[in-house]
C-alpha positions, 0 to 999 in steps of 0.5 A: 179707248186708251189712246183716247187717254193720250189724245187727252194730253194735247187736248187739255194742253191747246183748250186751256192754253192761255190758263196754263201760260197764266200757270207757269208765268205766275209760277215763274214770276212770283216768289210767294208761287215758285212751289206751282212747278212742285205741285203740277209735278205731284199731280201727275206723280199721284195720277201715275200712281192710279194709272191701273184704276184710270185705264180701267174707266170706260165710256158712260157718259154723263149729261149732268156733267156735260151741263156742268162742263158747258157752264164752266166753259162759259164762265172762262169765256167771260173770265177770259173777256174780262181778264180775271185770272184767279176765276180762269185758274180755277175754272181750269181745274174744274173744267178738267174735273168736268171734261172727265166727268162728262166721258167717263162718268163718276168713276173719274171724279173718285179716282183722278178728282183728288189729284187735280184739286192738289192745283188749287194750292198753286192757285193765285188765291192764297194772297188774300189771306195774308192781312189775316195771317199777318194779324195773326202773326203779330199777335202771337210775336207780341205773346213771345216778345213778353216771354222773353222780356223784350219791350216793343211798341206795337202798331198794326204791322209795326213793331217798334222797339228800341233799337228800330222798327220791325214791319210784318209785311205780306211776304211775313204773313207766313203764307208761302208756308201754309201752301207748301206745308197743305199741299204735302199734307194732301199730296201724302194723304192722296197717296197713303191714306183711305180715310178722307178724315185721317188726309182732313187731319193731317192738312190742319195739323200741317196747317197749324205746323206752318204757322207756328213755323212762321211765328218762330221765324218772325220772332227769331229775326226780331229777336236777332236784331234786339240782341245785336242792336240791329246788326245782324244780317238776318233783319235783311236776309232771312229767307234760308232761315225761314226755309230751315225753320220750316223743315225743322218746326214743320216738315220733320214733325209732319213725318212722324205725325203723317207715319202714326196717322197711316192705317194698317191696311193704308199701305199703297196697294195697286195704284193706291187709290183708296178706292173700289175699282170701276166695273168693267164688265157693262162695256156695252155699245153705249159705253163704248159710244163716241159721242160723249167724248166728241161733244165734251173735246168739242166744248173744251175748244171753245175757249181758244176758238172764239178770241181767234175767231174775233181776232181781224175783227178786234185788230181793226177796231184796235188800228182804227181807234185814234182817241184825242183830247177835247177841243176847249169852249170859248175862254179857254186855250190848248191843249199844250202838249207835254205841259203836266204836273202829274201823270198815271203810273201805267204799264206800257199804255198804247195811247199817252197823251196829256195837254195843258188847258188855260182860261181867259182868268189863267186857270189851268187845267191838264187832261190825261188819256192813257189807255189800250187799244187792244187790252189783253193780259198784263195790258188791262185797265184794272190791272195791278201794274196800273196804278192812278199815281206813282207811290213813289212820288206820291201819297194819297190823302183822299178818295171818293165819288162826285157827283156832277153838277153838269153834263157833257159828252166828255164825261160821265155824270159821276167822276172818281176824285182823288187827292194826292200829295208830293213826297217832295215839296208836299204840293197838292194835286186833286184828279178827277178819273173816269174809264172809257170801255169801247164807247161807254164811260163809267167810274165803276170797276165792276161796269169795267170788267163787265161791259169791257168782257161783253165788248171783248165778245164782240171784238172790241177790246178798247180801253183808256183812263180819262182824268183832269188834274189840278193844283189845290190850294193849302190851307193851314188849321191847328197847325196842320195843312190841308188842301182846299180843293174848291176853286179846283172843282169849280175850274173842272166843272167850267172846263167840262161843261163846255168841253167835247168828246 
């Protein structure tokens, strides 16, 4: 049984491969992420430290977490189908959790389950609360800001004072912190402490040190540039400072906080584990039996085994799809190639194409299809690279769902509409977008990943963003200028309902 330890080792490595290159690519690409590499080297530092209690596990087997273990490798499948990252990363734990669980029974969970969550802090999860921490931030910079008689102006993430404009953005939220600052709270009370208490209270006050850390950096920054008129080269490089104040606001104090929570009889002994040794006296044949660890390794490979299993299938559905641009109803002419006021900012798109329609009565119209014919990661439809318009070109003004009034094979009854502005010149543009997901269309990004992660399954990893666009009109009132876009919507419905797919 202890060279199935190490049989282990490949095993998790080619079952989770695509989760584990997720891992480092997050970890390497992401700034708020770089600690990811910290946090995988203490999971094995804290499972090196319990490798006595480890290699005295023996084969039980658990159906119950065999059950659990076949769910979670379901859920990756679809995750990995429809392309949700943050649902494959923490499946990935805990199907790790399970495999073990399923092989050596409970003995597992107690001994290498605390360990292999320490992951969750290198998990894309944490930026979502970043609005949260930057409220947060804000809120007590203004508390500071009247202590020490500093006059500002306060707008939801800005701080105006008198010598310029402070904005907390994510990366101020505090965020990159709260991770590093929990992940050592609970990499310290997995090694030394016994109490699960004592390791819940030294994550909050880590948690808390953080913040305060965070806070005191904002402030020392606003306060820099209030005292040196905006001179300072801290308002654009901050990040040592940061660094410093954390080891001093946070780390230093953790240590004596960490040291006085220790427990007389915590003292790491064996493998430090805090927990009773498994037995190893009821090694009978059932123990010892193959079959858990070979229908629990078989499950793990799933994963992997159905994209290659699909791959000639999806690669020739992906050659053969040639989408293109409708042919217009009588009264209209095009589409003219290249002709276009407006076009998506997507990242490295299989299919680009744009025409510009024009009517008898000298309407116009431009219709877009950009899109994949074999999405994957980084080349989705919903990805965050993928955006509707370039920000940098453009600022939305609204956006909502239309219902329309007829109905054509060109498009769904219901299109998504979207009005934006140039920065430059301020001319009005309104869009109406659906997706394509291998032969369905929809507006509904739920529908996306759902049918686009069903279709997967089946080889079909199709995809495109169909869209119309056109020129609003400007209409000023109280002297301010909105855009009228009813002519607009009338064109778009004359050239759909005779438009076909």
């Amino acid at each position: 049984m202890r060279y199935l330890w190490l049989a282990s080792i490949p095993l998790l490595t080619v079952g989770l491969w695509a989760e584990w290159q997720s891992f480092f690519d997050l970890w390497y690409n992401s700034i708020i992420y770089h600690h990811g590499f910290l946090v995988l080297g203490g999971v094995f530092f804290v499972l090196y430290k319990r490798k006595e209690s480890l290699a005295a596990l023996r084969v039980t087997g658990s159906p119950l977490g065999l059950f659990f273990l076949a769910g979670a490798v379901v859920g990756l499948i679809l995750s990995q189908a429809a392309d949700i990252r943050v649902f494959r990363l923490m499946l990935a734990l805990l199907i790790i959790l399970f495999w073990g669980w399923s092989i050596w029974g409970k003995g597992f969970l107690s001994i290498a389950g605390g360990p292999i969550l320490l992951l969750i802090f290198a998990v894309p999860i944490w930026d979502d609360f970043s609005p949260l921490l930057q409220h947060i931030t804000v809120f007590f910079n203004t508390i500071l800001l009247q202590a020490f008689d500093i006059p500002a102006t306060i707008h939801e993430f800005y701080i105006v004072l008198d010598v310029g404009t402070f904005l907390v953005e994510n990366g101020c939220s505090g965020v990159r912190y709260l991770m590093v600052a929990l992940f050592l709270a609970t990499f310290y009370g997995q090694l030394y402490y016994r109490s699960k208490t004592r390791i819940l209270l030294l994550v909050v006050i880590a948690g808390l040190l953080s913040m305060v850390a965070n806070w005191i950096r904002v402030f020392s920054i606003i306060a820099a540039g209030h005292y040196t008129n905006m001179e300072t080269s801290l308002i654009e490089d901050h990040e040592l400072l940061g660094w410093v104040i954390f080891v001093i606001v946070t780390l230093v104090p953790l240590f004596f906080i960490s040291t006085w929570l220790e427990q007389p009889s915590s003292s790491p002994t064996g493998d430090g584990t805090g927990q009773p040794q498994p037995e190893t006296e009821q090694a009978d044949t059932k123990s010892r039996a193959i079959k858990w660890p070979l229908i629990a390794s078989l499950l793990l490979l799933v994963p992997p085994l159905i994209p290659a299993a699909l791959d000639a299938r999806t690669e020739h559905m992906a050659s053969s799809w040639e989408p293109d641009l409708p042919e217009p109803d009588a009264g209209w002419s095009g589409p003219l190639r290249h002709a276009d006021f407006w076009q998506p900012d997507y990242s490295k798109p299989d299919i680009d194409l744009s025409g510009m329609y024009v009517s008898d009565d000298l309407e116009r119209v431009q219709m877009q299809i950009t899109g994949y014919r074999r999405q994957a990661q980084d080349r989705e439809l919903l990805g965050y690279r993928n955006q509707l318009f370039d920000r940098k070109e453009w600022k939305l003004v609204s956006r909502t769902t239309r219902t329309r009034n007829g109905s054509n094979t060109a498009s769904p009854d219901t299109v998504s509409e979207t009005v934006i502005q140039k920065n430059a010149g301020g001319a009005y543009v309104i869009l109406w977008s659906w997706y394509q997901i291998g032969g369905q269309l929809t507006t509904s990004n739920i529908e996306v990943k759902i049918q686009g992660a069903l279709n997967k399954l089946q080889g079909d990893a199709r995809g495109a963003l169909w869209a119309l666009a056109g020129r609003c009109e400007s209409a000023s009132s109280e002297g301010e200028t909105t855009p009228d876009c009813a002519g607009q919507r009338a064109t778009f419905e004359r050239f759909l309902n005779g438009a076909q797919r």
